[in-house]
C-alpha positions as CSV (number, residue, x, y, z in Angstrom):
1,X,112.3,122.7,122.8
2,X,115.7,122.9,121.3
3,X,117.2,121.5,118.2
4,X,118.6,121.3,114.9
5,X,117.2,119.8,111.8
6,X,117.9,119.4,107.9
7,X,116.3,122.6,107.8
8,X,118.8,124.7,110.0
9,X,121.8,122.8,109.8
10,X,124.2,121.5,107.2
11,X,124.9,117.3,107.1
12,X,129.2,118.2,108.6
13,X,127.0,119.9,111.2
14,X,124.4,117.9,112.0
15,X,126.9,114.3,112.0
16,X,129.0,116.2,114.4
17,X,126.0,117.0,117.2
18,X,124.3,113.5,116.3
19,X,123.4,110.9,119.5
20,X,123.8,107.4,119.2
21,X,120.3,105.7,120.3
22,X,122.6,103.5,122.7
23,X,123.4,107.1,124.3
24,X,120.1,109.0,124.8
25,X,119.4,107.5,128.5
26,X,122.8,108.2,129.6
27,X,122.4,111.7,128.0
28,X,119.4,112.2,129.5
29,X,120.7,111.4,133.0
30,X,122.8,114.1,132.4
31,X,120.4,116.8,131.5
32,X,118.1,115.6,134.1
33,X,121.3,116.5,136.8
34,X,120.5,120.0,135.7
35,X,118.4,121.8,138.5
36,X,115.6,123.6,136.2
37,X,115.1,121.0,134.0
38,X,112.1,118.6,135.7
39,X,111.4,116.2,132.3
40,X,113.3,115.6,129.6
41,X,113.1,113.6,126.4
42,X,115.3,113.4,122.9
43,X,114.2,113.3,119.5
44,X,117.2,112.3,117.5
45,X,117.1,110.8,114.1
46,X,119.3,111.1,111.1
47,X,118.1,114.3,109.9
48,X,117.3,115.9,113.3
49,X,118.5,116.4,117.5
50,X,115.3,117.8,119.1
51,X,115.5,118.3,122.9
52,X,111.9,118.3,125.0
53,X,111.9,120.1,128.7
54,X,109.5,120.7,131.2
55,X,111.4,123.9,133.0
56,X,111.0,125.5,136.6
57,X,112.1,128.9,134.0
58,X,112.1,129.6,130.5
59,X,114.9,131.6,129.9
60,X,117.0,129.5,132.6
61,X,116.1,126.5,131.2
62,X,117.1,127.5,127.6
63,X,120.3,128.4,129.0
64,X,120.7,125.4,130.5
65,X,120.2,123.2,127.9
66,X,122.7,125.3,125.9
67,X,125.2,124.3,128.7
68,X,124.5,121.0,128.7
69,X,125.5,120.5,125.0
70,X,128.8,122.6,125.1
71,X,129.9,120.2,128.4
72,X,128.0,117.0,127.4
73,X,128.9,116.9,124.5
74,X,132.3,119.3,124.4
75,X,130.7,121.5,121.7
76,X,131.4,125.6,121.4
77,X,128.1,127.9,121.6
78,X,129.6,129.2,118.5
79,X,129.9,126.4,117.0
80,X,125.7,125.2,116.7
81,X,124.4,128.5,118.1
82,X,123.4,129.8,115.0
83,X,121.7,126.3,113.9
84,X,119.7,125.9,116.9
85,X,115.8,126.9,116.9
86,X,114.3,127.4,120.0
87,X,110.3,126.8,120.6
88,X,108.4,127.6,124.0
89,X,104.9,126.3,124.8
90,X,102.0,125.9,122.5
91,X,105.0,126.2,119.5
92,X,106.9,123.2,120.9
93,X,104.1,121.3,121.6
94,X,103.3,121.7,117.3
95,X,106.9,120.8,116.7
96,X,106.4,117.3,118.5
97,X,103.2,116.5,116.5
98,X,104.2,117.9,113.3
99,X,107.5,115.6,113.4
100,X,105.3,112.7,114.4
101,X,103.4,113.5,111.6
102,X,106.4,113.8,108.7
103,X,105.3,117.0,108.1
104,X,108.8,118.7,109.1
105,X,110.4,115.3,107.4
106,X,113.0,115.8,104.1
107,X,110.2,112.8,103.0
108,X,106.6,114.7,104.0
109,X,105.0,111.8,105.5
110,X,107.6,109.1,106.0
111,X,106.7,105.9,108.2
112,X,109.6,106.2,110.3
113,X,109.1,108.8,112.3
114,X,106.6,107.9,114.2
115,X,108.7,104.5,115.6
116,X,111.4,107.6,116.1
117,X,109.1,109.4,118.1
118,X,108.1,106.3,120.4
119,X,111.8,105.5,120.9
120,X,112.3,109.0,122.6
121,X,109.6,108.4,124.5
122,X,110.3,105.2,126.1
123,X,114.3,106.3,126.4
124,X,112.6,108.8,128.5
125,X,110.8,106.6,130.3
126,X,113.9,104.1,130.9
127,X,115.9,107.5,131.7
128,X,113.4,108.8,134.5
129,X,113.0,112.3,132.6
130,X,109.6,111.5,131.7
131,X,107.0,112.6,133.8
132,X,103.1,113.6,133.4
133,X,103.7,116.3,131.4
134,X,106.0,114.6,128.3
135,X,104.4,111.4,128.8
136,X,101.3,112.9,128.2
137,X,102.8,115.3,125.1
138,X,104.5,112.3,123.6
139,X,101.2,109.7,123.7
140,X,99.6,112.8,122.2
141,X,102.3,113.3,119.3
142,X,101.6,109.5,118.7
143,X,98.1,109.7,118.4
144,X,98.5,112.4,116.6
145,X,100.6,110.6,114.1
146,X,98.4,107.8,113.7
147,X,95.4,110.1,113.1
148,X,97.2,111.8,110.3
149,X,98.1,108.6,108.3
150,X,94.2,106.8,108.8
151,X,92.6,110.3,107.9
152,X,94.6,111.4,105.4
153,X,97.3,110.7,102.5
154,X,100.0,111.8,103.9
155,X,101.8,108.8,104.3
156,X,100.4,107.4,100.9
157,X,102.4,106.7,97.9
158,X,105.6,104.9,99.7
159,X,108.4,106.9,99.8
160,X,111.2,106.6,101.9
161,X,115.5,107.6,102.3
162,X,116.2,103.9,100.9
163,X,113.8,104.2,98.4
164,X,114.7,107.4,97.0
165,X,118.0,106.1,96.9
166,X,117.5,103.0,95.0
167,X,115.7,105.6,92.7
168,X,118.6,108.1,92.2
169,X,120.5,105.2,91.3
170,X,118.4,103.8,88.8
171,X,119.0,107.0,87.6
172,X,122.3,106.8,86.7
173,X,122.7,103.1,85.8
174,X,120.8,100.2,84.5
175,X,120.2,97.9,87.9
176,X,119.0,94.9,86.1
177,X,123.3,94.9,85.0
178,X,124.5,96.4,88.0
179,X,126.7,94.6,90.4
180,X,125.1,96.3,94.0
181,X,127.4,96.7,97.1
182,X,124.9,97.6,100.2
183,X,127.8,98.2,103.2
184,X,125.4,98.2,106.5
185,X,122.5,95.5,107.4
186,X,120.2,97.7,109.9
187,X,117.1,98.9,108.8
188,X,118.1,101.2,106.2
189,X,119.8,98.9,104.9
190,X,117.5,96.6,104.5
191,X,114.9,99.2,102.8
192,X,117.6,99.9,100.3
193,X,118.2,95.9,100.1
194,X,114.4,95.2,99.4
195,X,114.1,97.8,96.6
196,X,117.0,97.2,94.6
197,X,115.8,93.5,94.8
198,X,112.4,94.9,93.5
199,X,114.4,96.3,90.4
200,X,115.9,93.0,89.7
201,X,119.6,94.3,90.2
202,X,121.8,92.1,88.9
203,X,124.1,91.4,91.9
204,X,123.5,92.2,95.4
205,X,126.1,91.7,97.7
206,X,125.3,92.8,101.7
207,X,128.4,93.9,104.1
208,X,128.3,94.1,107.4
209,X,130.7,94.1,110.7
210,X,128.0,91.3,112.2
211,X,128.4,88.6,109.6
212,X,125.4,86.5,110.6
213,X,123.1,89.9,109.8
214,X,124.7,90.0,106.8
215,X,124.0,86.3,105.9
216,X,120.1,86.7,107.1
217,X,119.8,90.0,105.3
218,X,121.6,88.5,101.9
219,X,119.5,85.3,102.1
220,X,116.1,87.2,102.3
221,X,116.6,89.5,99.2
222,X,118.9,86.3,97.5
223,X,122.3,88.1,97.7
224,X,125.2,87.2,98.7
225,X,127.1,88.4,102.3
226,X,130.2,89.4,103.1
227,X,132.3,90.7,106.2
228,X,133.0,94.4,106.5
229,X,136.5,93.8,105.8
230,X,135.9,92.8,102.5
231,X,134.8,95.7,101.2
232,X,137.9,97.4,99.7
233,X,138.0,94.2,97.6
234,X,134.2,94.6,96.6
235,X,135.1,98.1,95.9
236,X,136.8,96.9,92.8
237,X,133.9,95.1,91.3
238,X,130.4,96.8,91.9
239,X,129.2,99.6,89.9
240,X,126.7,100.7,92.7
241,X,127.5,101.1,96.5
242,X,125.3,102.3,98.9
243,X,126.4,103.1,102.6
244,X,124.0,102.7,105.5
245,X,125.7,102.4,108.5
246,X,126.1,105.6,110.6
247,X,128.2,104.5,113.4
248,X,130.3,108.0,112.7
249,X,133.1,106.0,111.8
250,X,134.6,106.0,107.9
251,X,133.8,102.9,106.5
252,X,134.9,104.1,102.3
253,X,137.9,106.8,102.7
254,X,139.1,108.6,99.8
255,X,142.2,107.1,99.9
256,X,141.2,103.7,99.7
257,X,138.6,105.0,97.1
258,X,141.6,106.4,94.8
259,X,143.5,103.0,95.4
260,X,140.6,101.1,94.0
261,X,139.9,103.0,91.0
262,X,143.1,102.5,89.9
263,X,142.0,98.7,89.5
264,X,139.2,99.3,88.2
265,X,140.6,100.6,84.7
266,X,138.2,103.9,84.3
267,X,135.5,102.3,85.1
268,X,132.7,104.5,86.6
269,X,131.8,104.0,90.2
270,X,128.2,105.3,91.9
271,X,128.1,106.1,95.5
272,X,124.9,106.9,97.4
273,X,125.9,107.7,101.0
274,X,122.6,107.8,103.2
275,X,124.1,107.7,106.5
276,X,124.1,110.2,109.4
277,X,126.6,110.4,110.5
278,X,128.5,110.0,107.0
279,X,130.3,106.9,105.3
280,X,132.2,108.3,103.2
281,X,134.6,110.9,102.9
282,X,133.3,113.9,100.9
283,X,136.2,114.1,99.2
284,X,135.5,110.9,97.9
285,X,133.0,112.6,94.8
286,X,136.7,114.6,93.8
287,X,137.9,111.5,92.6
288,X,137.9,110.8,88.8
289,X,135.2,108.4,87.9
290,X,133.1,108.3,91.1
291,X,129.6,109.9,91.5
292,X,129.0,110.2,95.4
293,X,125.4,111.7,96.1
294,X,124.7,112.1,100.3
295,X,121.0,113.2,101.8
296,X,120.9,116.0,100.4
297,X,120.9,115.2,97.3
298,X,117.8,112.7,97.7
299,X,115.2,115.7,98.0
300,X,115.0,116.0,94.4
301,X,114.9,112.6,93.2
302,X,111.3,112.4,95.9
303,X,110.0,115.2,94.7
304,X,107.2,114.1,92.3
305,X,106.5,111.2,94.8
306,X,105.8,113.8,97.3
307,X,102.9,115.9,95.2
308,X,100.3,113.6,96.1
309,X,101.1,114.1,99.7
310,X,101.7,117.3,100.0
311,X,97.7,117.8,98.8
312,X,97.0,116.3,102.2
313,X,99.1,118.3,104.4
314,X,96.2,121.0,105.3
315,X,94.0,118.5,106.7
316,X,97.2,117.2,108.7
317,X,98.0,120.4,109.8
318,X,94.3,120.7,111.0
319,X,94.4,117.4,112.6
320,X,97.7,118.8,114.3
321,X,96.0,122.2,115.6
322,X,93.2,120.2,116.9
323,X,95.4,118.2,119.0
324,X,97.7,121.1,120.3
325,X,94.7,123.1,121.3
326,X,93.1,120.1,123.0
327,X,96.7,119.3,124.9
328,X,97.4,122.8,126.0
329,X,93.8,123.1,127.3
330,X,94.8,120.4,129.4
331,X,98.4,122.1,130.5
332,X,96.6,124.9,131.2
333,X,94.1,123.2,133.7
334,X,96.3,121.4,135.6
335,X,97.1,124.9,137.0
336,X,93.3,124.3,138.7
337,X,94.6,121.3,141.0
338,X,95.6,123.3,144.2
339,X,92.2,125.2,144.0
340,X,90.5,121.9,143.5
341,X,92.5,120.3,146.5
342,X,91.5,123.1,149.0
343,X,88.1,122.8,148.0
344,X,88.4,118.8,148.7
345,X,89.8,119.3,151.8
346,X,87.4,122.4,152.9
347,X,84.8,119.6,151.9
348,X,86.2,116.6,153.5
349,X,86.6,118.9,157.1
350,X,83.0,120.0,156.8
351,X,81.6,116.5,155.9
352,X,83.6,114.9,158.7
353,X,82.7,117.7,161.2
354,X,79.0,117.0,160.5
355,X,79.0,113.5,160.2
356,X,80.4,113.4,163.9
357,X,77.4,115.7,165.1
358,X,75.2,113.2,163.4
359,X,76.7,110.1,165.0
360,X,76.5,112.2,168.5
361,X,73.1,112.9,168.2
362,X,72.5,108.9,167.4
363,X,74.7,107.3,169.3
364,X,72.3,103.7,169.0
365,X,73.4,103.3,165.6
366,X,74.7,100.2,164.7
367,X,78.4,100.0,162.5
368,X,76.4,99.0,159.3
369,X,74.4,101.8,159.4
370,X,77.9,104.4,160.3
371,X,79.3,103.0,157.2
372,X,76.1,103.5,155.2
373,X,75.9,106.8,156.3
374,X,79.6,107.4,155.5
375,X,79.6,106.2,152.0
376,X,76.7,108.5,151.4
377,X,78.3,111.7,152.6
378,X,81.0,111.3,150.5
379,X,78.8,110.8,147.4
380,X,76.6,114.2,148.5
381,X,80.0,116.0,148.8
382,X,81.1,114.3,145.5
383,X,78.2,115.3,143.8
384,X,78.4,119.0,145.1
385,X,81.8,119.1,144.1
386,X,81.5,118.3,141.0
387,X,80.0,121.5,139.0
388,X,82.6,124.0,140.4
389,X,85.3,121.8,140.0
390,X,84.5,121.0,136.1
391,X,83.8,124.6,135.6
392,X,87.2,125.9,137.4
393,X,89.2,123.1,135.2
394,X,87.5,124.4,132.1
395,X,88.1,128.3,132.9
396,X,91.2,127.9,133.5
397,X,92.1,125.8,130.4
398,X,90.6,128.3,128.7
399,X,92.5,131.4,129.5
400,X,96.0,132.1,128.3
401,X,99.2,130.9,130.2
402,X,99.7,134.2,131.4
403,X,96.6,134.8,133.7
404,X,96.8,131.8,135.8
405,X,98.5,133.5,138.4
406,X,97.1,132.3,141.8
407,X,95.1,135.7,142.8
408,X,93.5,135.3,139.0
409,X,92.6,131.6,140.2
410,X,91.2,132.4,143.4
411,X,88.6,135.2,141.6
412,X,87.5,132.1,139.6
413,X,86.1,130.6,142.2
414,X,84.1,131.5,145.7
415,X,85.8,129.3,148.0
416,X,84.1,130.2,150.9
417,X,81.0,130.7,149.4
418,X,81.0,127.6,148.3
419,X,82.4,126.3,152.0
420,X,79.1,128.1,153.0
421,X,77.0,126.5,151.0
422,X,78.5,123.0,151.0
423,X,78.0,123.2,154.9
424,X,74.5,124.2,155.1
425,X,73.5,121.3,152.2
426,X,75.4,118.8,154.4
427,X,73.7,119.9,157.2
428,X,70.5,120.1,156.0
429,X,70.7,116.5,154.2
430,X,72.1,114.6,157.2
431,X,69.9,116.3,159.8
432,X,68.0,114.0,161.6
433,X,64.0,113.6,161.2
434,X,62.3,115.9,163.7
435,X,60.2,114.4,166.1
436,X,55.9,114.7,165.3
437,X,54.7,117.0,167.5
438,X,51.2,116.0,169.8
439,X,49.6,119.0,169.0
């Protein structure tokens, strides 16, 4: 796994290498052209671009992952080098479920992730980069997720971006007499909508580029909608605007800012900006009379919501470990399946072999009883299958990656011991009843 998160990478950076969800399967068409990269899946939310590969190499793969991005999407190694982290087995599998369970969140806990999570997953899917092993990883991050928020508080006490910002702005200004511009209608939005209603704001006012969202958005918290266009007018009347749009287009520019405070006859402005990529200009906050606050800024305005959770996040984290150990266990066994298909087919040769002899040897018997017999050679070989084939899946889930080399394999299990052995118990169960002797 590769990526870059609120935790590596400034907002200018992270807007910059940000992926539209209308983009992800086309991206991921493109990453899957690249020869060592078998499965492929992208986690990309406001505050993070996480890339998932199942690779013929390690270090090859890395590399061309790197690729990728500088061609894809016409960045410089330089440029994000040194905000990338890079995570190989076992650690990348705990990325995946500690993201689905908001533990590596700015918001420890938040709800939204996991929806995130499952939209990578079925972009995958749509993509074709999505084989047995993601598949498998990302149903297990989701479990994982779930498991977290029914066990444990770490999604308790609501808290979320729109939220937090409602709360920085209450802040800073009475609501019940503010005038409230939200400029976007998606789901932030309508987070940000819903608790500024909850405050009793005075005005709410919802702008969007789709005007009918708009009008359904306004009518459910009783506001009132507007076109996108209108907002440099709107400007000059609220005293609260939040952004949430993200389309990496400027909706509020400083220019226009500086025009409109000029109207507004010193009258303070508060921008909250919780967009990725950003709204508003940064040099927007330079201007006199207008607070702008971004992202960053929300972290401390959640932080005595978060105390509660954080209490809960060893038993998530144990949750977490439980589920990467049981995964890898699995990874790891899958490296049993040519040993086990040998051993079928060694089985299936003898069983066939001596299920001819048999039929020789009774050439009377009618099709009904063939097919009986049949059906219960298979369920002997079945049956004598079945111990060394559980015990070679579980010893070699249990040993680390790197002794599952096929001579290590092979010393796990007897093969033609067990050829042996299956042969003479096939034999020995099919043979037929020897005649009574007149002595």
């Amino acid at each position: 796994m590769l990526g870059l998160s609120h935790r590596t990478a400034p907002p200018h950076i992270r807007d910059r290498h940000s992926f539209p969800p209308e983009r992800v399967v086309e991206a991921l068409g493109a990453l899957h052209d690249y020869p060592e990269i078998r499965e492929a899946a992208i986690v990309a939310t406001c505050n993070r671009l996480e890339i998932y590969a199942e690779v013929d190499e390690l270090e090859r793969g890395v590399l061309q992952i790197k690729e990728y991005l500088t061609t894809y999407r016409s960045m410089r190694v330089e440029d994000f080098d040194k905000y990338l982290y890079t995570m190989l087995g076992a650690e990348a599998v705990e990325q995946l479920f500690r993201v689905s369970c908001g533990l590596d969140s700015m918001l420890v806990g938040e709800a939204e992730i996991l929806a995130q999570v499952k939209a990578a997953l079925r972009a995958a899917q749509h993509a074709g980069t999505a084989g047995s092993i993601l598949e498998r990883l990302f149903r297990k991050g989701l479990e994982t997720g779930k498991r977290a928020r029914t066990e444990t508080g770490i999604g308790g006490d609501a808290v979320s971006l729109g939220s937090a910002a409602v709360e920085l702005a209450a802040r800073h200004i009475e609501l019940r007499a503010a005038r409230a511009l939200v400029v976007g209608a998606g789901k932030m939005a309508s987070i940000v909508a819903r608790h500024l209603r909850a405050r009793n704001v005075a005005e709410l006012v919802i702008a969007n580029r789709t005007l009918s969202r708009a009008k359904q958005l306004a009518h459910e918290f009783a506001g009132r909608a507007a076109d996108l266009s209108d907002v440099p007018a709107l400007l000059a009347e609220a005293d609260l605007v939040i952004c949430a749009i993200g389309a990496g287009t400027t909706q509020i520019s400083s220019r226009l800012l500086a025009d409109q405070m000029q109207a507004r006859k010193n009258r303070s402005l508060l921008i909250i900006d919780v967009a990725t990529p950003r709204d508003v200009e940064p040099e927007a906050g330079q201007i006199d009379g207008v607070s702008l606050y971004e992202l960053s800024d929300l972290r401390t305005v959640v932080e005595t919501h978060l105390e509660r959770r954080r209490a809960h996040m060893p038993a998530t984290e144990a949750i977490v470990a439980e589920n990467v150990h049981a995964y890898m266990r699995w990874y790891r066994s899958r490296a049993a399946a040519p040993l086990i298909a040998d051993l079928r087919r060694r089985a299936e040769s003898v069983r066939a072999a001596e299920i001819q002899k048999l039929f020789e040897r009774l050439p009377e018997l009618h099709e009904r009883e063939r097919e009986l017999i049949e059906s219960t050679s298979l369920a002997i070989v079945n049956r004598l299958l079945h111990a060394p084939v559980t015990k070679l899946r579980e010893s070699i889930a249990d040993r680390a990656e790197e002794q599952t080399e096929a001579a290590t394999l092979q010393a796990l299990l007897d093969l033609d011991g067990l050829h042996r052995s299956l042969e003479r118990g096939l034999r020995e169960t099919l043979a037929p009843p020897r005649e009574p002797s007149d002595a």
